[in-house]
N, C-alpha and C positions, 0 to 999 in steps of 0.2 A: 771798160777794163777794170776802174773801183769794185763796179759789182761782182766781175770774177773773182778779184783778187779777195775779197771780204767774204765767198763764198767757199771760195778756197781755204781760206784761215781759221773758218768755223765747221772746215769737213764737212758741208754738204755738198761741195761739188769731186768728180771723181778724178783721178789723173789718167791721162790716155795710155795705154794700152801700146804703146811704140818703143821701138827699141827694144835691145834684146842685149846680152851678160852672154859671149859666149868663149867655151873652152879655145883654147888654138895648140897648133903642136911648137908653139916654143916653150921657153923659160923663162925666157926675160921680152914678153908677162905671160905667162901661164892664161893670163885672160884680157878680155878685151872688150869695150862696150861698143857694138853696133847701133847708127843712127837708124832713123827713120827710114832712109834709102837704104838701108842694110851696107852699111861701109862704114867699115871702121873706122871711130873716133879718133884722129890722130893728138890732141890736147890730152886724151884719159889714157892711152896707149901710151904716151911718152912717161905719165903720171905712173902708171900701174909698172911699167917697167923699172923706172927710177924705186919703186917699193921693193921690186923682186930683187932689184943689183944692192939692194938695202939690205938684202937677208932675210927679206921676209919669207912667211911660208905661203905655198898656192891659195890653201884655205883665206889667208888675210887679203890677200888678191880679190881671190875672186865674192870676199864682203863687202872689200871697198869698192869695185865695181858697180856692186847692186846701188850701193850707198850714190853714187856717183850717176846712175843710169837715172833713179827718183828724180836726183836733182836736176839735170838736165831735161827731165819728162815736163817738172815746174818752168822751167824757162821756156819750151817748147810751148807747151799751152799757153805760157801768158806772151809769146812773141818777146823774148830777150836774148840777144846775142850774149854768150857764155861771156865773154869780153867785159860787154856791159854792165855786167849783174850787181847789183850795190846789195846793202842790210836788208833792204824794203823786199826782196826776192826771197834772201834768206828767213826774214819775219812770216813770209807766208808761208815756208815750208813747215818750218816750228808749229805756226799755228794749226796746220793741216795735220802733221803729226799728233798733237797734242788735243785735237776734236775727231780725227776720222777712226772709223775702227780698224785692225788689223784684221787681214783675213787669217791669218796660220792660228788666229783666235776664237773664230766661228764657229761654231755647235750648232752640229744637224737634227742630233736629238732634241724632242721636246721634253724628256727629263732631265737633261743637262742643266748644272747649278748654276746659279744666278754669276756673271763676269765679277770678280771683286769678291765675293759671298766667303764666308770664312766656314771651313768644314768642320762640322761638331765635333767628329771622334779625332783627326791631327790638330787642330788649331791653328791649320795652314788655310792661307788665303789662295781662292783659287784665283788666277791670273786675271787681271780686268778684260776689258772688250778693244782697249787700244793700243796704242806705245807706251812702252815702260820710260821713264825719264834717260836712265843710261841708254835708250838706242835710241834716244833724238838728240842725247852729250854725242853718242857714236858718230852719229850723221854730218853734227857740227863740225866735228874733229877731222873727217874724213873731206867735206868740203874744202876748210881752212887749209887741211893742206895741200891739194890740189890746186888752189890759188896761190898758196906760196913758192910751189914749187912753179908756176907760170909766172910769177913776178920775180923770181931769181933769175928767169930764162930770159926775162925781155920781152912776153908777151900778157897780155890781159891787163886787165885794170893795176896802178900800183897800191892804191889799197883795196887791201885785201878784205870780201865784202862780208866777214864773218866776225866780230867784236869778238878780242881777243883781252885776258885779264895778265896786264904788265904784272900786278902782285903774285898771279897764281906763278907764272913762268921762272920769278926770282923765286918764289918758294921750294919748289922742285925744283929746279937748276941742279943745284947740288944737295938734295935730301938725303939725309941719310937712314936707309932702310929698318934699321934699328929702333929708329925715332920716332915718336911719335907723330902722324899726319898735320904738319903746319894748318894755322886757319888762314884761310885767307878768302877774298870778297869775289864772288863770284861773277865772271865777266856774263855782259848782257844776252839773252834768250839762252843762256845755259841754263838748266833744269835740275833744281832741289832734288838730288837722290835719296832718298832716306836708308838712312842707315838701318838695318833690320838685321837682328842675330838668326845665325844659321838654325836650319831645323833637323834634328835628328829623330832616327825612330829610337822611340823608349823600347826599352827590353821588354817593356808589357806587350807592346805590341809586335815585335818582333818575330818572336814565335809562330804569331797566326800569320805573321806577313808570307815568314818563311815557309808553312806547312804549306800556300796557297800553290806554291811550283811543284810541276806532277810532272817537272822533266831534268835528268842530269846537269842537261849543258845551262839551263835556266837555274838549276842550282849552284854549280859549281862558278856560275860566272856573276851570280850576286853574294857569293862569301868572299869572292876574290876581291870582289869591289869594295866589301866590309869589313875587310880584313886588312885590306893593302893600301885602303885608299885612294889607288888609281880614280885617275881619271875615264870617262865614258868611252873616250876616242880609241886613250891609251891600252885599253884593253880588252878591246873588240882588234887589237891588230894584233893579240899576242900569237908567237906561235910558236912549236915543237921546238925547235933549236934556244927559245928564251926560256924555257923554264928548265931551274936547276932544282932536281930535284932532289938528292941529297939533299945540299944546302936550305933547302926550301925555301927559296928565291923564284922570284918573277923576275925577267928584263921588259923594261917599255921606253917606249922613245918619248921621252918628256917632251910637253908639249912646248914650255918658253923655250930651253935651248935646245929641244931636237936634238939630244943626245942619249942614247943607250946607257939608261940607268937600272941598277938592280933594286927590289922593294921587295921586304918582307911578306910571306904569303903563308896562313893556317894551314897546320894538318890535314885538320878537315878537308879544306877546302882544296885542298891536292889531294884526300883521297876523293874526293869526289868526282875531280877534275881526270883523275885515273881511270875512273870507271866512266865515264863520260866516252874518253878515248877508246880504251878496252871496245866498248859495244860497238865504236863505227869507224870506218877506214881511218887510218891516220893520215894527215892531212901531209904534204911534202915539207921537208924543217923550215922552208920560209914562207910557207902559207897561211893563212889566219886558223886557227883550232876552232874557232867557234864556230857551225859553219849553220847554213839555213835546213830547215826540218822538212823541209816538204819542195815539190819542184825543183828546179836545177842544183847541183849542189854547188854552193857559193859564199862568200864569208860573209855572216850574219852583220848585217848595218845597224847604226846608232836608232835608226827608226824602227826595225822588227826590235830591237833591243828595248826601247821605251816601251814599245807594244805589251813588251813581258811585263813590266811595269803595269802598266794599264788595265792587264788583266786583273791581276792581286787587286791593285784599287778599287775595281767593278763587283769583286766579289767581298770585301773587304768599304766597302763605303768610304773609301779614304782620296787620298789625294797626294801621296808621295812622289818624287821626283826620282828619275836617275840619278840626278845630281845627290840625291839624298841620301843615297848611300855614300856616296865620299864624306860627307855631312857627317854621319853615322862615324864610320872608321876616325876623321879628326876629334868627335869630343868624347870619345872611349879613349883613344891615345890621349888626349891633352890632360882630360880627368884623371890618368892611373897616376897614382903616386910614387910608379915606382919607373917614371920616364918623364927624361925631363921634356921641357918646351922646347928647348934647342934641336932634341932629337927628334921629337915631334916634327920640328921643321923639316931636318933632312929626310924623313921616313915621306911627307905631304909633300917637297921640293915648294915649298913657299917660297918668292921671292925675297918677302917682307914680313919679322915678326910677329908685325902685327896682326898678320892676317892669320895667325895660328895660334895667339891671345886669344881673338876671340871665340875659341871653342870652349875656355874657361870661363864658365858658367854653369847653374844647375835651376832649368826649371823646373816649376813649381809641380806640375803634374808627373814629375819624376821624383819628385819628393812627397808622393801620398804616404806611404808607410811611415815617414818619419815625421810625416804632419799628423796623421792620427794619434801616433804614442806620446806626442806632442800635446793634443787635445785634451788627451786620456789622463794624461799624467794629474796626481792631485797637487794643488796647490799646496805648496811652503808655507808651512804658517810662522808668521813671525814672533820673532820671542826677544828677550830683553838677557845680553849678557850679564853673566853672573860679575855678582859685585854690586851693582846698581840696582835703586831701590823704585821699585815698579812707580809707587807713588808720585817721586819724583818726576816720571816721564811722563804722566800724567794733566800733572798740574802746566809741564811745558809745555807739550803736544796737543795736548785732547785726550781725549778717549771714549 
């Protein structure tokens, strides 16, 4: 069992294939993990429901599920009653995590860029070949409290087998969102995130990104995201009844509090958006406006949506994100001088300032023009105010 566990920790062995994350028609949990026999988990059932009576949304269900179906896959291979499970269980997930590769990362192309490899024309790092440090913090997170919520209940071990950091918990306890992120020491197998600033497309490239879409709805639905900020989810749900066009307002249902909020929206990008409509049925006022091009008609998903993405890239040798246009719209907004940070918040719906500080910055390959004339510029030559006798400055200094 050593030599599993040490194979397991170094990702060369693989986890089985058992169990299944499946929808149900309740609510309270929207999802549910099946065992090996195909019968529902009643431990992660009780866990996923207490999320959903929490206010969570389906989406966070049904991630903690997956997070949770992993873990139990590890105790199932290595024969441990969920009951049982101590750090030594959790050590090996970590380790498995942090050596095995992901699949939703694998490239079937043999010209696909190297996992990790930085692309010459954005400066963007293309994804590695495994886990990112935040979804093996996510996994910890999701374990820990699955255990906690069993030892409140009276079942499973009483400690809880995931090291928790007492400092982090008093730090955030009562943070305040304004302030800046407390330090504090990081509890054990939790994973060093590094912090890395946002990437935006430069207006250099901008242009060619934009010339590469040879379709309305693909145009109009990346100014909206460049313009307004929205998020990817949020605006792939928009529809007829939310857009105010007078006002030239988008409605979207924000994703923390899931409330119908209204966001600034271009000209442009409403005439576009006009003419998008204009050429194909209008969709009914609570239907999604964006809808699929080809095959059944049906509202256009986050994945054809990357796709659009994907293309530009391909033709374009780049590597930009969806996410990067929200990227884009924050450090246009943060940088105009003529709006402040605050509103910047309310326009992004940031929880937390800080996370809208950080689009205050300017790099360096968006500063070519002002580094050439910079370059170019001649040197000051220094001279000796009037009144003073050169000699003397001489004899003090050098010369």
């Amino acid at each position: 069992m050593s030599y599993l566990r040490n194979e397991l920790m170094e990702g060369r062995a693989a986890l089985p294939r058992v169990g299944s994350v499946v929808e149900l028609r309740t609510q309270h949990p929207p999802y549910t993990v099946m065992g090996p026999e195909g019968a529902p988990m009643e431990p992660v059932t009780m866990y996923l429901r207490d999320l959903a009576l929490s206010d969570n949304s389906p989406s966070t269900s049904r991630s903690y599920a997956n997070d949770l179906l992993r873990w139990f896959r590890f105790l199932w291979l290595l024969d441990v009653a969920w009951e049982k499970a101590t750090e030594g269980e959790v050590a090996v997930m970590v380790g498995w995590l942090r050596s095995a590769p992901n699949p939703q990362r694998r490239r079937t192309r043999a010209d696909s860029p190297e996992p990790g490899s930085v692309n010459p024309r954005t400066g963007k790092r293309y994804l590695k070949a495994g886990y990112a440090p935040s979804t093996i913090n996510h996994a910890l997170t999701v374990v820990s409290g699955f255990y906690d919520l069993q030892r409140d209940l009276g079942h499973g071990p009483l400690v809880n087998p995931v090291p928790f950091s007492e400092a982090r918990r008093q730090a955030l306890a009562h943070r305040n969102p304004r302030e800046e992120m407390p330090v504090f020491r990081r509890s054990r197998l939790r994973q060093r995130v590094p912090s890395t600033q946002p990437r935006a497309i430069p207006d250099a490239m901008w242009d060619e990104f934009f010339n590469t879409l040879n379709h309305n709805r693909d145009r109009a639905a990346v100014l909206l995201y460049v313009t307004s900020g929205a998020r990817a989810s949020e605006l792939l749900g928009l529809t007829p009844a939310d857009i105010n066009w007078s006002d030239m307002l988008i409605h979207v249902t924000s994703k923390g509090s899931r409330l119908r909020e209204p966001i600034p929206a271009s000209p442009q990008a409403l005439t576009i958006l006009a003419a998008y409509l204009d050429a194909m049925d209008m969709p009914a006022p609570h239907e999604p406006v964006f809808r699929t091009r080809r095959g059944p008609d049906k509202p256009l998903t986050y994945w054809a949506m990357r796709r659009v993405i994907q293309r530009a890239n391909e033709q374009l040798k780049t590597n930009w994100s969806l996410h990067d246009l929200r990227h884009t719209a924050a450090e246009r907004m943060a940088n105009d001088p003529n709006l402040t940070l605050v509103e910047v918040r309310t326009i992004l719906r940031h929880a937390d300032l800080a996370t809208t500080s950080r689009y205050l910055h300017a790099h360096v390959e968006h500063l070519f023009n002002a580094l050439q004339a910079h370059y170019e510029r001649p040197r000051t030559p220094l001279s000796i105010a009037p009144g003073y006798d050169p000699a003397d400055f001489k004899a003090v200094f050098g010369g």
